[in-house]
C-alpha positions as CSV (number, residue, x, y, z in Angstrom):
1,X,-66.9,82.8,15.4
2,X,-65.1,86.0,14.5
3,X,-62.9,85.8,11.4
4,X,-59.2,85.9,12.3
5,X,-57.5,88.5,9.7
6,X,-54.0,87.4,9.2
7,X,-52.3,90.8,8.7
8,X,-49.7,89.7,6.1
9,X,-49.6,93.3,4.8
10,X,-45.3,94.6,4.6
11,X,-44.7,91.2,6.9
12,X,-43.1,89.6,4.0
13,X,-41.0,92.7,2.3
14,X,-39.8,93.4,6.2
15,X,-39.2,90.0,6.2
16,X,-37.2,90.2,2.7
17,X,-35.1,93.2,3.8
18,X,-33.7,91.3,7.3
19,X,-33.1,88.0,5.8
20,X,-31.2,90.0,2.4
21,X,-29.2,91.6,5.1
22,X,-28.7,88.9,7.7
23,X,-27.5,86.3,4.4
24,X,-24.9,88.8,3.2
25,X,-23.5,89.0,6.6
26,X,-23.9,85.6,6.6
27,X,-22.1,85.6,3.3
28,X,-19.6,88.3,4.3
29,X,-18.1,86.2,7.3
30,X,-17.8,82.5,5.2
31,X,-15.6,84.5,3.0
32,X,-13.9,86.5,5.4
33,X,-12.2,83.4,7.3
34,X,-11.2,82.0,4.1
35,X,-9.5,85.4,3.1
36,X,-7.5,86.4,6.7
37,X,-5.8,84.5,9.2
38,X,-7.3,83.4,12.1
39,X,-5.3,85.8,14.2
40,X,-6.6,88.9,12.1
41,X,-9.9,87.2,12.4
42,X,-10.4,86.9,16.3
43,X,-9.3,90.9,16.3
44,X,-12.1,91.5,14.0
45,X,-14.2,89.5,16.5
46,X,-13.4,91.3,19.0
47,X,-13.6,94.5,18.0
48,X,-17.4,93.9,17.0
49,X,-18.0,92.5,20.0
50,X,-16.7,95.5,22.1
51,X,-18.9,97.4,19.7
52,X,-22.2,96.3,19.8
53,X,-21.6,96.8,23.2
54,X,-20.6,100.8,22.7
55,X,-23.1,101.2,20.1
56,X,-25.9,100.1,21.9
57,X,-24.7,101.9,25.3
58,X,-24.5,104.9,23.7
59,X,-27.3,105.3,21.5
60,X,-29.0,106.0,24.6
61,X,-32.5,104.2,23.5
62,X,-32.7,106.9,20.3
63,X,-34.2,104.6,18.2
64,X,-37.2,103.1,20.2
65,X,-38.1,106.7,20.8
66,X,-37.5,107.7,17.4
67,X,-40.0,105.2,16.7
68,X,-42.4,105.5,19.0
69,X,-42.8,109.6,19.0
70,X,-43.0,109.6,14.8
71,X,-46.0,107.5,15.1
72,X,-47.9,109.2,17.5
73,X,-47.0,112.5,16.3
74,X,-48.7,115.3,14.7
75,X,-48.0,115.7,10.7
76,X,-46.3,118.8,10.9
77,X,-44.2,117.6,14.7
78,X,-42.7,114.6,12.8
79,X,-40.1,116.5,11.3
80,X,-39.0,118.2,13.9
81,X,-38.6,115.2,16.1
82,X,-36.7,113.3,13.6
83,X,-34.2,116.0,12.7
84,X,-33.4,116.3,16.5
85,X,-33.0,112.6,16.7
86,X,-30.5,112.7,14.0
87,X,-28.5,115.2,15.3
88,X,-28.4,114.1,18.8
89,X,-27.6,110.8,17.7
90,X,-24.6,111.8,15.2
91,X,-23.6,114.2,18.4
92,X,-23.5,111.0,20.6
93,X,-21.7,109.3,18.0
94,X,-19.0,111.6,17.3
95,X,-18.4,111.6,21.9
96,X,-18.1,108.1,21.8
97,X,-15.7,107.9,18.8
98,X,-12.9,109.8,20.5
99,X,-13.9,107.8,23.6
100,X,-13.7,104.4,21.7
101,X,-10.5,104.8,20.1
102,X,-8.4,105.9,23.6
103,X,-10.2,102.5,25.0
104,X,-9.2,100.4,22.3
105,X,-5.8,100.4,23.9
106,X,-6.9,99.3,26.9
107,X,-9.3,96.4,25.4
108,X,-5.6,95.3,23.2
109,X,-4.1,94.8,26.5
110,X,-7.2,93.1,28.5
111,X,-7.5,90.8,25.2
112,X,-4.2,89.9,24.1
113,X,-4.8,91.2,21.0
114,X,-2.1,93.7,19.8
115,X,-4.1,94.9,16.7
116,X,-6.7,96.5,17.9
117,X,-4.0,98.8,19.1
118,X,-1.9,98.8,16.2
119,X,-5.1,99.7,13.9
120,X,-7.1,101.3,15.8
121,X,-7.9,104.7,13.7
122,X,-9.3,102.4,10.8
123,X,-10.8,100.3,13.8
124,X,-12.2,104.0,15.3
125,X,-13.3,105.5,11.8
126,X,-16.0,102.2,11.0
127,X,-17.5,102.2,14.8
128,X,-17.9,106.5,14.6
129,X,-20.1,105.7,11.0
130,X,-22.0,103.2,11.9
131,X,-24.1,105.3,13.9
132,X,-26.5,106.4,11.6
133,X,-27.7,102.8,10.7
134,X,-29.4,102.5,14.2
135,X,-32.1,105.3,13.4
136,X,-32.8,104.3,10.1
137,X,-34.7,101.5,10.5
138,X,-37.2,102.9,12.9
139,X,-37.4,106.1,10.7
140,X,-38.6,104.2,7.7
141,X,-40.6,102.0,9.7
142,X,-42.5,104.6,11.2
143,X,-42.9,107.0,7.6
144,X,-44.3,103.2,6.1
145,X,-41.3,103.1,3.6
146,X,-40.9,99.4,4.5
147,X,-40.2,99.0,0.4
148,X,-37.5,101.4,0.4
149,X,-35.8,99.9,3.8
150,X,-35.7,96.2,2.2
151,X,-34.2,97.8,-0.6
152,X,-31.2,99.6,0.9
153,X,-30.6,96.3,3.1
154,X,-30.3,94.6,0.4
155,X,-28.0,96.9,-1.5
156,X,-26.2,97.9,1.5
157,X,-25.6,94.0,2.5
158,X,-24.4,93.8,-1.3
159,X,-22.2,96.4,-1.1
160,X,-20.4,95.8,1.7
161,X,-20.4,91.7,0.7
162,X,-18.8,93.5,-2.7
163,X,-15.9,95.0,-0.5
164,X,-14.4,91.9,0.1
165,X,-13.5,91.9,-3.3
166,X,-10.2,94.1,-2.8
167,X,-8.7,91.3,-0.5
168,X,-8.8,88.8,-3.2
169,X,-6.8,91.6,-5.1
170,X,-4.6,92.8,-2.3
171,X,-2.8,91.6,0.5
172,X,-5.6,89.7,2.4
173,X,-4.8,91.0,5.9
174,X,-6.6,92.9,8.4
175,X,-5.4,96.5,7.4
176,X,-6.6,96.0,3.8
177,X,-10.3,94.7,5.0
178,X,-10.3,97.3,7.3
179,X,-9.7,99.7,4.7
180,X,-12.0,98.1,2.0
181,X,-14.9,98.5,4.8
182,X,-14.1,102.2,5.9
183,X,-14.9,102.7,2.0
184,X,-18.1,101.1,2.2
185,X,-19.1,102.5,5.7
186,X,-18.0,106.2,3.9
187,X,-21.4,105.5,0.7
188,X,-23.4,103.6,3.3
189,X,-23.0,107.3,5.6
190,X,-24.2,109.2,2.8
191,X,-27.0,106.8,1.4
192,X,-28.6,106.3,5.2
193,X,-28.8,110.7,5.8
194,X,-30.2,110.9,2.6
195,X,-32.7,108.8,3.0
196,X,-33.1,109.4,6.8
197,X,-33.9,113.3,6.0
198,X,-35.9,112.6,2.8
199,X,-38.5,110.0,4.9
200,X,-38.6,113.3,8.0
201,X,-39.3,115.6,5.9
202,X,-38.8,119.3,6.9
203,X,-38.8,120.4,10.5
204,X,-42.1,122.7,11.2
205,X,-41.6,123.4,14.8
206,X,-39.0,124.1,17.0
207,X,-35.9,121.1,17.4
208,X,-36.9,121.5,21.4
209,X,-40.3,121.2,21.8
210,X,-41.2,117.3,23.3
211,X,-37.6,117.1,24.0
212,X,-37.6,116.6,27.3
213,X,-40.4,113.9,27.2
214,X,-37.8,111.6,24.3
215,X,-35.2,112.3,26.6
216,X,-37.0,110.8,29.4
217,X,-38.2,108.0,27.2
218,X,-35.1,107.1,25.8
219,X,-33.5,106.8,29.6
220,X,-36.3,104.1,30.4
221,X,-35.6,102.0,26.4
222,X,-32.0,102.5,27.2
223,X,-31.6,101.0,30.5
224,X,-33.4,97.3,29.0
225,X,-30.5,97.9,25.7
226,X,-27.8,98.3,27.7
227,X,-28.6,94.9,29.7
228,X,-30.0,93.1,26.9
229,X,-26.7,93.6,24.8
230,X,-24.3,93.0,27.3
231,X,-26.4,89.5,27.7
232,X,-25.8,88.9,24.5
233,X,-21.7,89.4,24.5
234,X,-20.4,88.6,28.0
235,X,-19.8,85.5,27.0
236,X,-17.5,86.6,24.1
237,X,-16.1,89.0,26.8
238,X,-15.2,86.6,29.2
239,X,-13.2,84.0,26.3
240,X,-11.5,87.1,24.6
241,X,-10.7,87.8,28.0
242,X,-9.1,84.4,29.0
243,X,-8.3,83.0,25.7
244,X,-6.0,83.8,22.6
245,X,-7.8,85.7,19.2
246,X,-7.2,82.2,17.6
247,X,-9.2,80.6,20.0
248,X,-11.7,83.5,20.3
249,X,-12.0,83.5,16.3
250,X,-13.0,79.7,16.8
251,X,-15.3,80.1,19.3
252,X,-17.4,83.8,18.1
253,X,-18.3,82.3,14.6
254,X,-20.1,79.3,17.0
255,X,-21.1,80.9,19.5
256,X,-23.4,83.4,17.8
257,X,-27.0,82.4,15.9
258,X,-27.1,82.2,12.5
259,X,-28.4,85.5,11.0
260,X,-31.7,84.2,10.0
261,X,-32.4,82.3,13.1
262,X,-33.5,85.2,15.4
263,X,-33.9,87.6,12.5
264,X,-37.2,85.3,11.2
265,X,-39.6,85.4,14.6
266,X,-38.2,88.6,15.5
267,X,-38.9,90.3,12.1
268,X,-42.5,88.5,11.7
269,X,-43.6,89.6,15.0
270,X,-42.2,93.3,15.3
271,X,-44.6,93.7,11.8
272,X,-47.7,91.9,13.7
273,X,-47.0,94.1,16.7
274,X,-49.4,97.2,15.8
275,X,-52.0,94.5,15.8
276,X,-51.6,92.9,18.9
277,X,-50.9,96.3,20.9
278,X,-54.2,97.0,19.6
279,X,-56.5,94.0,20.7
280,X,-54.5,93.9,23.8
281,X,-55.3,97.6,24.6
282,X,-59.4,96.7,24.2
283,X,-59.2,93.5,25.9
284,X,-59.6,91.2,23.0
285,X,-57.4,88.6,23.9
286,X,-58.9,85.8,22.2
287,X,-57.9,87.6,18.9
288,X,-54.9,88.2,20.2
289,X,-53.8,84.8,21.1
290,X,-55.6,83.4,17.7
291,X,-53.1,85.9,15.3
292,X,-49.8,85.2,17.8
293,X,-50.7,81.6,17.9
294,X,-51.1,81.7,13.6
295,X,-47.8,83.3,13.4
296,X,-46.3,81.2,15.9
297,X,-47.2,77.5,13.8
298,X,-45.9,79.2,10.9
299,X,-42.6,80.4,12.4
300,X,-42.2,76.6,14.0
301,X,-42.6,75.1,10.3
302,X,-39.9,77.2,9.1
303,X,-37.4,76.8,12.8
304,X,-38.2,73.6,13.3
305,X,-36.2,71.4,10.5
306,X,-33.2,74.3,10.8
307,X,-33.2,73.0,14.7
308,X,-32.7,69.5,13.0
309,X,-30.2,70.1,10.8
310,X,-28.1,71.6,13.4
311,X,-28.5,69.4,15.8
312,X,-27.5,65.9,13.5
313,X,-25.2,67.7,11.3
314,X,-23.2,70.7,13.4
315,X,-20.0,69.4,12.4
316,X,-20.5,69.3,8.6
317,X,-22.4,72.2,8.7
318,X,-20.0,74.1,10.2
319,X,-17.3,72.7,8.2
320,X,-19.1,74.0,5.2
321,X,-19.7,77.6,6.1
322,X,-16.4,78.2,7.8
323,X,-13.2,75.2,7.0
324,X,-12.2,73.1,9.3
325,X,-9.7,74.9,10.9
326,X,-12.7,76.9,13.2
327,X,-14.3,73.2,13.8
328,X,-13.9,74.4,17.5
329,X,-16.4,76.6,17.0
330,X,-19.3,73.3,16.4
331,X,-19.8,72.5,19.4
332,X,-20.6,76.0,20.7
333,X,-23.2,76.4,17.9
334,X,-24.9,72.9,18.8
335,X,-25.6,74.8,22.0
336,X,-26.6,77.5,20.8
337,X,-29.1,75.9,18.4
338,X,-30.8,74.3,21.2
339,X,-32.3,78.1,21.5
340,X,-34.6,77.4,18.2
341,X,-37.6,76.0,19.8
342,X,-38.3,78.7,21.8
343,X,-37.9,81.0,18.7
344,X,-41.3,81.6,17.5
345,X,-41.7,84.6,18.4
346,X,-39.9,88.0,20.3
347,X,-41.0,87.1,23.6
348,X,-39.8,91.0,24.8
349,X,-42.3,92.4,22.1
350,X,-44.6,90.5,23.3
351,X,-44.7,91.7,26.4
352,X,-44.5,95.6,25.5
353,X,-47.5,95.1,23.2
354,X,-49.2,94.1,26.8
355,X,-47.8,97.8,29.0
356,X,-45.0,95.4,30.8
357,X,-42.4,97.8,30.3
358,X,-41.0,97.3,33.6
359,X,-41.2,93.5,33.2
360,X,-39.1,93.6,30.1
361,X,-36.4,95.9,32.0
362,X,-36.6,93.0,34.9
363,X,-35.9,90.4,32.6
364,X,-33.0,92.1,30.9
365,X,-31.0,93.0,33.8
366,X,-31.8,89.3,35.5
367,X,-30.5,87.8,31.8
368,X,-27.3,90.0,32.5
369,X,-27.3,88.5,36.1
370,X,-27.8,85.4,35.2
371,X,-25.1,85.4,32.1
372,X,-22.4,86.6,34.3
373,X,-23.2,83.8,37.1
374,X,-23.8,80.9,34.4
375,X,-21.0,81.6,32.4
376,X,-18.2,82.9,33.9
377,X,-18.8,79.4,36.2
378,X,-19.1,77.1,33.8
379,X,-15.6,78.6,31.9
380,X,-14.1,77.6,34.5
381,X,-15.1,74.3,34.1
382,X,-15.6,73.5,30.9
383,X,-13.8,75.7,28.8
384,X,-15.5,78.2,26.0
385,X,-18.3,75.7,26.1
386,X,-19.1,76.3,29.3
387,X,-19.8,80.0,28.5
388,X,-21.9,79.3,25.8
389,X,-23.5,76.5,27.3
390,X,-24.5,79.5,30.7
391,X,-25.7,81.5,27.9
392,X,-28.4,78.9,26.6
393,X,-29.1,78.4,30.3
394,X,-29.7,81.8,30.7
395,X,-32.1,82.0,28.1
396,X,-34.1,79.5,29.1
397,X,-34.9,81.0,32.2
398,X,-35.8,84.1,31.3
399,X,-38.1,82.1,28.8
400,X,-39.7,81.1,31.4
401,X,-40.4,84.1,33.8
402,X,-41.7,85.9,30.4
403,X,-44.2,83.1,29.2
404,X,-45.3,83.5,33.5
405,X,-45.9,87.5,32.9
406,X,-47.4,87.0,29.8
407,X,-50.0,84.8,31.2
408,X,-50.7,86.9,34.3
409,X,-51.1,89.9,32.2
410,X,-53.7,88.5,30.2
411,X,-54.8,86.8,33.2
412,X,-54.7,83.5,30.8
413,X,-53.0,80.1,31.7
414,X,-49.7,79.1,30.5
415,X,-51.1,76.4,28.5
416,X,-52.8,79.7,26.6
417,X,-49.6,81.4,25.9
418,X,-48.5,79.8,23.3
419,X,-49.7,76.2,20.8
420,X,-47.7,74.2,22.8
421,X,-48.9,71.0,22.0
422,X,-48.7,71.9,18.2
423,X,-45.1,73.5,19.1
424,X,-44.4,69.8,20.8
425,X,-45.7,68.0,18.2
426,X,-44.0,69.6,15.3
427,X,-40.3,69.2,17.1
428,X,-40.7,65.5,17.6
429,X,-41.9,65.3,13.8
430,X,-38.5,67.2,12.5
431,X,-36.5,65.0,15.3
432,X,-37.2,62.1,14.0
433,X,-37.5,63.1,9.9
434,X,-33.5,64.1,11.0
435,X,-33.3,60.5,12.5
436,X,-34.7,58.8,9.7
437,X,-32.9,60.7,7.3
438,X,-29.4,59.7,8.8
439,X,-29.1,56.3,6.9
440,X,-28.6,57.7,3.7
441,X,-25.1,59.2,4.5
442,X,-24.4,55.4,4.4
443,X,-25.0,55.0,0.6
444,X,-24.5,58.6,-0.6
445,X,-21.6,58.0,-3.4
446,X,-20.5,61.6,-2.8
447,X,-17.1,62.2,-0.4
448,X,-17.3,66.3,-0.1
449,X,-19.1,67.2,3.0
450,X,-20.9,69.5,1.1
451,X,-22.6,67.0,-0.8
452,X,-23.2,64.9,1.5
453,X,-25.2,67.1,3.5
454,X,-27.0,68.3,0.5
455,X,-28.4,64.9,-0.2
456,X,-29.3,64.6,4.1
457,X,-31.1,68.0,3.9
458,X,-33.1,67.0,0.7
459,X,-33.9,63.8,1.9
460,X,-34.7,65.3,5.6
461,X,-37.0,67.9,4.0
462,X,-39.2,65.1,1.8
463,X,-39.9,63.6,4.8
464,X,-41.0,66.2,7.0
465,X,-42.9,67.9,4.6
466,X,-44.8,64.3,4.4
467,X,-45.3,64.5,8.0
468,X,-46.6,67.7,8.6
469,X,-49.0,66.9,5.1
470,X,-50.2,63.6,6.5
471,X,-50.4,64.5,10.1
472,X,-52.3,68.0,9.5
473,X,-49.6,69.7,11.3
474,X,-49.8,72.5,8.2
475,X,-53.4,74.2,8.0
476,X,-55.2,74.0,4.8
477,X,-55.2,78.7,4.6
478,X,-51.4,78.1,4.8
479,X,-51.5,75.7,1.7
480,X,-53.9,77.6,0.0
481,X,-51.6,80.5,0.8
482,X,-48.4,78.7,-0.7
483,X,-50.7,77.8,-3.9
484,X,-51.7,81.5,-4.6
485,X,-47.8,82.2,-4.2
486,X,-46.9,79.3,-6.6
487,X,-49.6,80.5,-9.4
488,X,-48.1,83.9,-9.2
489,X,-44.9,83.2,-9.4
């Protein structure tokens, strides 16, 4: 048997540089709702709901063909190509800005929610630079600066964590953070076109020639972007939309995945993709299967015990990262923690690695379809719950019809897609480790729900790291792996 290369290579320091950045957004909202009202919070809300939406509309698919033309371009075409990109993309931005800001009297009225009229220029001035950020990533990516990406994610998450710091010293309203963050946005600007232009390097041929081909490229990317990210927020559309920002403030901070969740498969796979495009573009799907399936058992170890956590301890967990006075918000992240065991892996990249382009645009714009019948039915019904609950729904079908493509495209059987007995295994394991771990809350001498949960996760974790010891559900290259680590460090 062929020997199955692991390709750890920049995994782990891409793997750094989204988890820095997803824990200091993590970091930035805990303090955030203990800084603001909950009215000035739910206007924050919704205003980054409404836009993601505009950011990812308008970007027109810029940075998938950013990516994708870098990397297959000539040395002396990359410049050119990366220059244009930038300036179409800061041309795009600088449309929508003037757009966004007559619109965001419009959302005020549709949402109930008087300040995003009231500060809208400060509201305006953070969307129009933001833009920049969407190209970066894909820039660097594609110039193999992976080092110097984790690094300004992790300075750039600092910063703007760092911000917060003038509403402990001011007025701690929504003006002020807005303020504090147009500051930030202002450095991040000039930090991300530095960088941007020094990993292009200088433009060799004309701005226009390939042009038309990005153009053309980007319409195709952009259509699956546009559905996939209104997907993600109708939900949040349809409870700002019926609901007060108090209620909305409650339910957004539930309703959304923790930053890490996603950010760990999705992060682990887009590095393994080069890999897999290329063993699927020869045929060689038995090493394509053995590396997706080794990533995917080592994804589940990690996922699995979070899923646990969330699903025994919601309430305290959520107590602890934002007060009590969002607790509304638990229930809506229960649900939406029942997505963890299906993330092992980006199920979308997946497919593109295979040529199924048009299968990932199918699935996008039936997730929108389905999002907008699940949800907006269930609201009606069960309240904001029911919205997240027809989002989960949604997933899981789509889950479904991607796993079925996967399999005919390789012309494999569903039982080939993906370890599923391991995946099975592994879930019951960290099920019942959080079962078993429940009695201690009974003799625990602590009374913070902080502490309390401590001594649950600690006790959780000894015994699932038993389990999957004693029942070989961790291979013995992982451990050997985690030994090397341990010596170095």
């Amino acid at each position: 048997m062929a020997e199955t290369k692991t390709y750890r290579g920049g995994t782990l320091i891409h793997l750094f540089g989204s988890l820095s950045e997803g824990a200091f957004n993590m970091l930035f909202t805990i303090v955030l709702v203990r800084l603001i009202s909950q009215n000035d919070f739910g206007s924050w809300r919704q205003f980054m709901s409404l836009a993601a939406i505009v950011w990812n509309i308008t970007i027109f698919g810029l940075p998938a063909s950013l990516f994708y033309f870098v990397s297959i371009a000539k040395p002396e075409e990359r410049g050119a190509i990366a220059r244009r990109t930038m300036w179409l993309a800061l041309s795009i931005g600088a449309v929508a800005t003037v757009v966004f800001f007559f619109g965001l009297g419009l959302a005020a009225n549709v949402y109930h929610s008087p300040k995003l009229s009231e500060e809208a220029l400060l509201f305006t001035s953070f969307f129009g630079l933001g833009f920049p950020m969407f190209i970066i990533t894909p820039m660097l990516v594609a110039a193999d600066q992976r080092a110097v990406l984790a690094t300004m994610r992790f300075c750039m998450g600092l910063l703007r964590f760092a911000s917060l710091a003038l509403l402990v010293w001011m007025d701690a309203d929504l003006r002020t953070l807005l303020i504090a963050l147009n500051g930030f946005a202002v450095i991040q600007f000039v930090v991300v076109v530095y960088l941007y232009l020094r990993a292009a390097g200088p433009a060799l041929v004309p701005l226009k020639q390939g042009f038309d081909e990005q153009l053309k490229y980007s319409r195709h990317v952009s259509a699956m972007t546009v559905a996939g990210q209104l997907s993600v927020e109708m939900d949040k559309i349809f409870v700002s939309t019926y609901y007060t920002p108090e209620v909305f403030a409650s339910y957004s901070v539930g309703a959304r995945e923790l930053p890490f969740v996603p950010q760990i498969p999705y992060s682990i796979t887009d590095s393994q993709v080069p890999h897999l495009s290329r063993f699927a573009s020869q045929g060689l799907f038995a090493e394509y299967f053995a590396l997706l399936h080794l990533w995917v058992r080592r994804i589940a170890l990690i996922m699995y015990p979070i899923f646990t956590m969330i699903l025994f301890q919601h309430r305290e967990i959520f107590t602890i990262l934002f007060t009590a006075e969002y607790i509304d918000g638990a229930i809506p992240m229960l649900i939406i923690g029942c997505l963890i065991p299906m993330r092992v892996t980006s199920h979308y990249q997946l497919l593109l690695t295979l040529g199924a382009s048009r299968d990932v645009m199918f699935a996008s714009f039936a997730m929108l379809a389905s999002v907008l019948t699940f949800s907006f039915g269930l609201l009606h019904y069960l309240g904001p719950i029911g919205a997240t609950l027809g989002f989960v729904i949604s997933e899981y079908i789509i889950f479904s019809y991607m796993i079925l493509r996967i399999a005919q495209r390789t012309d494999s059987s569903i039982a080939r897609v993906l370890p599923w007995g391991f995946l099975l295994k592994l879930l019951a394991t960290a099920v019942v480790c959080g079962a078993l771990a429940l009695p201690v809350l009974g003799i625990v001498p602590f009374e913070t729900t902080f502490w309390r949960f401590a001594v649950y996760a600690a006790t959780m974790m000894i015994l699932y790291t038993a389990a999957v010891i004693t029942f070989g559900l961790v291979s013995k290259e992982d451990i050997a792996l985690l030994r090397s680590k341990l010596k170095r460090g």
